[in-house]
N, C-alpha and C positions, 0 to 999 in steps of 0.2 A: 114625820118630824115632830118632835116635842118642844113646846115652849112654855118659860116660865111665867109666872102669873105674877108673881111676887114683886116686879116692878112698881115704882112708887107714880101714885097718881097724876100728879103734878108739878113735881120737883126737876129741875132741871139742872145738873149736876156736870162737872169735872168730865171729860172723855175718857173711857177707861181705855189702855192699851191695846186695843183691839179694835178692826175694822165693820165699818158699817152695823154699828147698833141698831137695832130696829123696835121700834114700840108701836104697837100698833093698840086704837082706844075706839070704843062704844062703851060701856061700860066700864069694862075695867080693863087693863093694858099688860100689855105680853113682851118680853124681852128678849133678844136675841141676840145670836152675833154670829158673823160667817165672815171666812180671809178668800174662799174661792166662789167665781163668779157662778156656777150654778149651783152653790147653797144656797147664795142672793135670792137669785132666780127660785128659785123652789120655795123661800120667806118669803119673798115680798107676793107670788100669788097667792099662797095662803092664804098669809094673812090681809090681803084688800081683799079676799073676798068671805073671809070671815068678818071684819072690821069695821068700822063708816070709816076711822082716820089711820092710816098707819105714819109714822114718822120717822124717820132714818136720819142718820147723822154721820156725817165723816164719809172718805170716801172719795172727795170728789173736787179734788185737788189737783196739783200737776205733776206729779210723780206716776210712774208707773205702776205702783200696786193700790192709785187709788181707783179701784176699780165701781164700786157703786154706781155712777151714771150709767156704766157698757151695760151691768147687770137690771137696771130697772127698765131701760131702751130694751133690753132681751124681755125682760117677764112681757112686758106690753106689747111686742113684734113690732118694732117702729125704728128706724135710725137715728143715729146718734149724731149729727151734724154739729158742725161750731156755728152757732144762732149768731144772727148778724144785730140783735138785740144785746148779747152779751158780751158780744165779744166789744162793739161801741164802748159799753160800759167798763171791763175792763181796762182798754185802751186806752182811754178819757183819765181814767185815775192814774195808769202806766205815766201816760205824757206828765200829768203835773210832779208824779214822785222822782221822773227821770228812768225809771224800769224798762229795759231792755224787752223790746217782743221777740218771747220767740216760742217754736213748738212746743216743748213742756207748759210752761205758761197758759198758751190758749187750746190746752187741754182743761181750763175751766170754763172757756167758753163751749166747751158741749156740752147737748141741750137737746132730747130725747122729742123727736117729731112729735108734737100737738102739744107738750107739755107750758105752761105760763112758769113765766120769773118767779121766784121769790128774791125781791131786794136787799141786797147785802152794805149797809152803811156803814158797816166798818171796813171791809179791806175792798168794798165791790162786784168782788166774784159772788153771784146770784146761785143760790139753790133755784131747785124748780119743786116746780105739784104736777104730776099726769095721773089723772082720776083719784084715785082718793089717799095717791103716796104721794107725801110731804118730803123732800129731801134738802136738807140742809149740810153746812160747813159743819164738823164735826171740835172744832178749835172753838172753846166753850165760851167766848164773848162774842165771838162771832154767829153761831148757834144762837145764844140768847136774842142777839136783834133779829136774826131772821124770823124766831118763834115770837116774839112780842108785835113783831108786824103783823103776822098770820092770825094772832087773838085778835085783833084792832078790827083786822077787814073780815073775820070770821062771825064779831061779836058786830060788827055793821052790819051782815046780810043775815043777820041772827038763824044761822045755820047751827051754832053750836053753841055748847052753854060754858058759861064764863067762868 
């Protein structure tokens, strides 16, 4: 599998029409993009194990072709359950907008065995991290806050540079 390099450093940008962008960074960052779950699957080990951070975006939604979570619960051999962590947190914002629960829906509360939240304060649905994949809302204000959270607690446990 080939990947480009040409990705920009640090710039966080518009979603482009296509599923599960992947950037992965130590140095310098790689871009990617796959619509079936094991091209995912073949990116995402790649590149964590070339990479300290990989990040992905989009994905992981409640439609059926958002595939991204099945594929990163595949690269890692782990299940994909609805977290009773996210799924609270969806629910909690559900109830006060009046939002109807139902299975499409709490298909953002899956949540790949061992992986932690990532906090979503715009619409709620949380990205997750399982080792050193970052995966995010790929809807570019909602991305934004997840990534500005992840620099905050990153540049806390001064794991990474700023």
């Amino acid at each position: 599998m080939k990947f480009s390099r040409d990705a920009p450093r640090t710039s966080i940008s518009a979603r482009p029409p296509i599923s599960a962008p992947i950037w992965a960074s130590s140095s310098r960052k790689s871009a990617w993009s796959a619509t079936e779950t094991d091209d995912i699957v073949d990116a995402v080990n790649e590149l964590r194990a070339r990479y300290t951070y990989v990040f992905t975006t989009g994905g992981i939604g409640p439609t059926h072709d958002d595939i991204t979570a099945d594929a990163v619960a595949k690269a890692f051999g782990v299940a994909l359950p609805i977290n009773a962590q996210a799924r609270a947190m969806l629910e909690s914002r559900w109830k006060e907008t009046g939002t109807e629960v139902n299975e499409a829906r709490l298909r953002m509360a899956r949540i790949p065995e061992g992986a932690d939240l990532i906090v979503n304060s715009v619409s709620a649905a949380p990205g997750f991290r399982i080792g050193n994949v970052h995966v995010m809302a790929g809807v570019p204000i909602i991305m934004r806050a997840c990534s500005k959270r992840w620099r905050r607690l990153c540049r806390a446990a001064r794991k990474c540079s700023p």
